[in-house]
Backbone as ProteinMPNN parsed JSONL, in Angstrom:
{"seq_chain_A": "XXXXXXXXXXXXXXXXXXXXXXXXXXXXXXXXXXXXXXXXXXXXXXXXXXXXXXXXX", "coords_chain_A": {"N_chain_A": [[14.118, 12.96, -26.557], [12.958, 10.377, -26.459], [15.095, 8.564, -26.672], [16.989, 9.677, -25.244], [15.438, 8.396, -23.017], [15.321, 5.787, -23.332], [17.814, 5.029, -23.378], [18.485, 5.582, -20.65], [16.798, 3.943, -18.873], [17.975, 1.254, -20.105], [20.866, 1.285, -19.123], [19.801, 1.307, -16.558], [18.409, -1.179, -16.439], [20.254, -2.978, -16.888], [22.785, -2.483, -14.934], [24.766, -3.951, -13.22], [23.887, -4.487, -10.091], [21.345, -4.823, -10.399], [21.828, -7.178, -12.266], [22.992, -8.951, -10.978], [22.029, -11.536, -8.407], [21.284, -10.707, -5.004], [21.66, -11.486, -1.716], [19.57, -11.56, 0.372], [18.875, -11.559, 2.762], [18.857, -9.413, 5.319], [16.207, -8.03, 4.26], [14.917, -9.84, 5.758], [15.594, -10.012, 8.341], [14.577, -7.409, 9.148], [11.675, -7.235, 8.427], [11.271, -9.431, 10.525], [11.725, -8.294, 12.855], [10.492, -5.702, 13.138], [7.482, -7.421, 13.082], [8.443, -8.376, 15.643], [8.518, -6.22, 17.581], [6.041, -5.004, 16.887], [4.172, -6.711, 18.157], [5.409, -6.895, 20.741], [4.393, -3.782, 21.397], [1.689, -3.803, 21.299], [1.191, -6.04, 23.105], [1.54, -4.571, 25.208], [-0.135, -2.631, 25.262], [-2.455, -3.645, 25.636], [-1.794, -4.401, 28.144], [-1.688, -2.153, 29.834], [-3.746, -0.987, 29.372], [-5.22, -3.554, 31.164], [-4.544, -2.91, 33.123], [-5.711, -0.057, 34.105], [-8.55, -0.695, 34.173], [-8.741, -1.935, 36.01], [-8.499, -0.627, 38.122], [-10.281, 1.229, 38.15], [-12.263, -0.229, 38.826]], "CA_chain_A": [[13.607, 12.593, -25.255], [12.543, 9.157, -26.432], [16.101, 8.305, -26.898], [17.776, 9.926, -23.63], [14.604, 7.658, -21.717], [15.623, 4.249, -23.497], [19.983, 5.155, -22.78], [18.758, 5.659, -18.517], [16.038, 2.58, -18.701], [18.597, 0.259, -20.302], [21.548, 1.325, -18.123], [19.138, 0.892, -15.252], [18.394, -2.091, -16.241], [21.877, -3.77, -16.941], [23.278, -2.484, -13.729], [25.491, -5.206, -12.099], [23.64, -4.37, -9.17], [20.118, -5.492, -10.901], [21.618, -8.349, -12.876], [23.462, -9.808, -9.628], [21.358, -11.864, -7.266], [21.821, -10.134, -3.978], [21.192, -12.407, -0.749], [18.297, -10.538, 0.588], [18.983, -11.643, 4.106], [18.334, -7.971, 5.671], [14.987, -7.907, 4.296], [13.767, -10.951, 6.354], [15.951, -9.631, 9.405], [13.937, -5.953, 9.307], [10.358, -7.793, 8.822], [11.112, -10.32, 11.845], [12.084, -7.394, 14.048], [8.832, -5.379, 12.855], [6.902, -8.144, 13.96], [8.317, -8.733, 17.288], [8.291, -5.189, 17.508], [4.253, -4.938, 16.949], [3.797, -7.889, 18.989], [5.439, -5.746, 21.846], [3.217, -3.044, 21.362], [0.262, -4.61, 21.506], [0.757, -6.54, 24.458], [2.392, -3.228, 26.365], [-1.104, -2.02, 25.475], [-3.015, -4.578, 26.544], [-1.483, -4.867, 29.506], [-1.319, -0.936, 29.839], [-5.746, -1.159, 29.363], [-5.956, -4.092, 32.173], [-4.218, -2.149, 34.655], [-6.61, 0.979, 33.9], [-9.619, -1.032, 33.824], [-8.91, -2.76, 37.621], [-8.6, 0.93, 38.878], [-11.56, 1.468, 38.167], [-13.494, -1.103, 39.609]], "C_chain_A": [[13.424, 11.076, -25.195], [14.073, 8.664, -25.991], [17.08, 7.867, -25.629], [16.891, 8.683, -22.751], [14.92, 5.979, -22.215], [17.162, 4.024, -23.0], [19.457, 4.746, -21.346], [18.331, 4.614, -18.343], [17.113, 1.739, -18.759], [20.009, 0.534, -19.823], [21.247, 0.731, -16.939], [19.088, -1.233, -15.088], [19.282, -3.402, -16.945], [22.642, -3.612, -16.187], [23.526, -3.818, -13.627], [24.666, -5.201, -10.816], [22.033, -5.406, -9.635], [20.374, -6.966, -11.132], [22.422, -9.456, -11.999], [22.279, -10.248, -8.449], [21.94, -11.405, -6.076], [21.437, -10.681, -2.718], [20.489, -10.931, -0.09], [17.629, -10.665, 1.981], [18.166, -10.766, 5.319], [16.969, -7.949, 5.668], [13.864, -8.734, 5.488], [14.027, -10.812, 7.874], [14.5, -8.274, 9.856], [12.121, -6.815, 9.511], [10.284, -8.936, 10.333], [11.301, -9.169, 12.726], [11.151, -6.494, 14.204], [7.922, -5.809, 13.518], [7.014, -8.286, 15.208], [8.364, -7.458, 18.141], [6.645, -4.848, 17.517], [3.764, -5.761, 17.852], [3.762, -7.406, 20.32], [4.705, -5.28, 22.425], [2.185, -3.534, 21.758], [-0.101, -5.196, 22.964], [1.236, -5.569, 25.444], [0.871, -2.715, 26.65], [-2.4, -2.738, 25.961], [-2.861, -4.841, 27.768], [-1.748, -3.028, 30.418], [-3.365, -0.594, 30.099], [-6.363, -1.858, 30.451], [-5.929, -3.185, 33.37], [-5.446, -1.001, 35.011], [-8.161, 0.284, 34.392], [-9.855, -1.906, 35.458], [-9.038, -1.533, 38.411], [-9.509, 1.197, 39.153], [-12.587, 0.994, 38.731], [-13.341, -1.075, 41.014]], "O_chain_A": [[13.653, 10.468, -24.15], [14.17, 8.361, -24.802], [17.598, 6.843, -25.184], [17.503, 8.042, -21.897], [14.725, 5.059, -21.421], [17.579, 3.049, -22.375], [19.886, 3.712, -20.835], [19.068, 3.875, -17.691], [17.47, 1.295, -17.668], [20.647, -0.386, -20.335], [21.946, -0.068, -16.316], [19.448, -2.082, -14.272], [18.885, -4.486, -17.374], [23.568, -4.417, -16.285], [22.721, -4.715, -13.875], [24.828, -6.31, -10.307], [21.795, -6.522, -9.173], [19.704, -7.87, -10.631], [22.46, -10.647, -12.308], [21.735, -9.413, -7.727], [23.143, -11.638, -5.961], [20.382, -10.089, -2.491], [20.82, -9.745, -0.107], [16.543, -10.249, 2.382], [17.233, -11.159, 6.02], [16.361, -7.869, 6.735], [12.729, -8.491, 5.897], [13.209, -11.225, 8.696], [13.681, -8.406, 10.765], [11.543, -6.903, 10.594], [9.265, -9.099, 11.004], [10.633, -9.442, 13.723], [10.8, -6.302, 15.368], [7.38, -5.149, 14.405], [6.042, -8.341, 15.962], [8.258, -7.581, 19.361], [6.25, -4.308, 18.55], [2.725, -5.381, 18.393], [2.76, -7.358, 21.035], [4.206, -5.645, 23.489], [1.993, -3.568, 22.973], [-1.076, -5.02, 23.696], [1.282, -5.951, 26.614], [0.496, -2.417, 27.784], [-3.24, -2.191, 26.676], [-3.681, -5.451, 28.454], [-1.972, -2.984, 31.628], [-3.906, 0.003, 31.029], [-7.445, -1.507, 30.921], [-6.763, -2.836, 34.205], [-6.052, -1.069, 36.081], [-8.863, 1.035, 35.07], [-10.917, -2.357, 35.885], [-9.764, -1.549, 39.405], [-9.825, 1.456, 40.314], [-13.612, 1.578, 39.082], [-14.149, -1.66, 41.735]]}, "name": "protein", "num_of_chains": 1, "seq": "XXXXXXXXXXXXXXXXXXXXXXXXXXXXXXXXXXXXXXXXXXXXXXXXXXXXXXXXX"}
């Protein structure tokens, strides 16, 4: 067992995929779009609360 778990580890971690820097572009695309994405939100609901809140009065 020890054996088989050091062969998969040190495959894993000699992958070409691991030991290649991979421009990591994507990642910073998906978090900016998140953000302006929540940002959205927020003000949909804010704006979504004034309306409600003039009704009323």
């Amino acid at each position: 067992m020890r054996k088989a778990c050091h062969n998969i580890l040190y495959t894993v971690a000699n992958a070409s995929i691991v030991s290649n820097e991979v421009s990591a572009t994507w990642v910073v695309w998906v978090v900016v779009c998140d953000c302006v994405i929540a940002a959205l939100l927020v003000l949909w609901i804010i704006l979504t609360v004034r309306k409600y809140r003039r009704k009323d009065k």
